[in-house]
N, C-alpha and C positions, 0 to 999 in steps of 0.2 A: 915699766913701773906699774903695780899692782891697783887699781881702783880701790878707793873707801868702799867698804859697804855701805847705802843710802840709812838714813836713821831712820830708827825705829817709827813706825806712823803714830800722830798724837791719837792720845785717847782720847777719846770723846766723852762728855761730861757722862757724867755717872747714871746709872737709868732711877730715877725719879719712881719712891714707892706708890703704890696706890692711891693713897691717901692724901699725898701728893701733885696727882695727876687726877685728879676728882674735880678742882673746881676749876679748870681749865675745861675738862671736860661737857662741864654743865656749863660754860660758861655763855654758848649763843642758847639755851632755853633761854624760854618766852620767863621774865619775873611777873609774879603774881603779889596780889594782896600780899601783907606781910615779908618772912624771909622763906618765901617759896619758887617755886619755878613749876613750871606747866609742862608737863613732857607727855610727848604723846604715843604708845604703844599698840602694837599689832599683835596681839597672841593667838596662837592655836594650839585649841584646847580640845579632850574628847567632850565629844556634847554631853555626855552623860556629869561632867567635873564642870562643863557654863550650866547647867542644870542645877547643879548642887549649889553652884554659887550663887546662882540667883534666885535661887527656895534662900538660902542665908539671909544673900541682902532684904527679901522682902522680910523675913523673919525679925531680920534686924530695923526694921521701918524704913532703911536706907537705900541707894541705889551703889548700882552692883559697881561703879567706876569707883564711888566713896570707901567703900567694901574692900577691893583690891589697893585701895592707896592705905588703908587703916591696915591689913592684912601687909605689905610691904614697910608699912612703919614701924611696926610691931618687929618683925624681922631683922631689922637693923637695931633695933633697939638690945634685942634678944643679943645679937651676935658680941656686942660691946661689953656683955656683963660676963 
């Protein structure tokens, strides 16, 4: 007598958009004041581009971590419209 073939394997829940998968993600940053969170970044940059950004930030009377959070705010804001 012929074996069943074993059934099909379940699917696995559906893969979760980005958008979706966001505040999961953020979700062990450190909250801060307000509805913020505190993340902390390592970039490498050519010196000649932390140069340029930080002629800006002082340009702007600001420091250069404020700088880059206003410059990635800006970013997202940009990309929604």
């Amino acid at each position: 007598m012929p074996r069943k073939p074993p059934p099909p394997p379940n699917k696995g829940p559906r893969k979760s958009l980005p958008d979706e998968l966001a505040p999961d993600a953020i979700s062990h940053e450190k909250a801060v004041a307000g509805d913020r969170v505190e993340m902390v970044f390592r970039v490498r940059l050519p010196k000649s581009v932390a140069e340029a950004l930080t002629a800006w930030a002082v340009r702007e009377e600001t420091n250069l971590v404020a700088l880059v959070a206003e410059i990635l705010e800006a970013a997202v804001m940009k990309s929604k419209v």
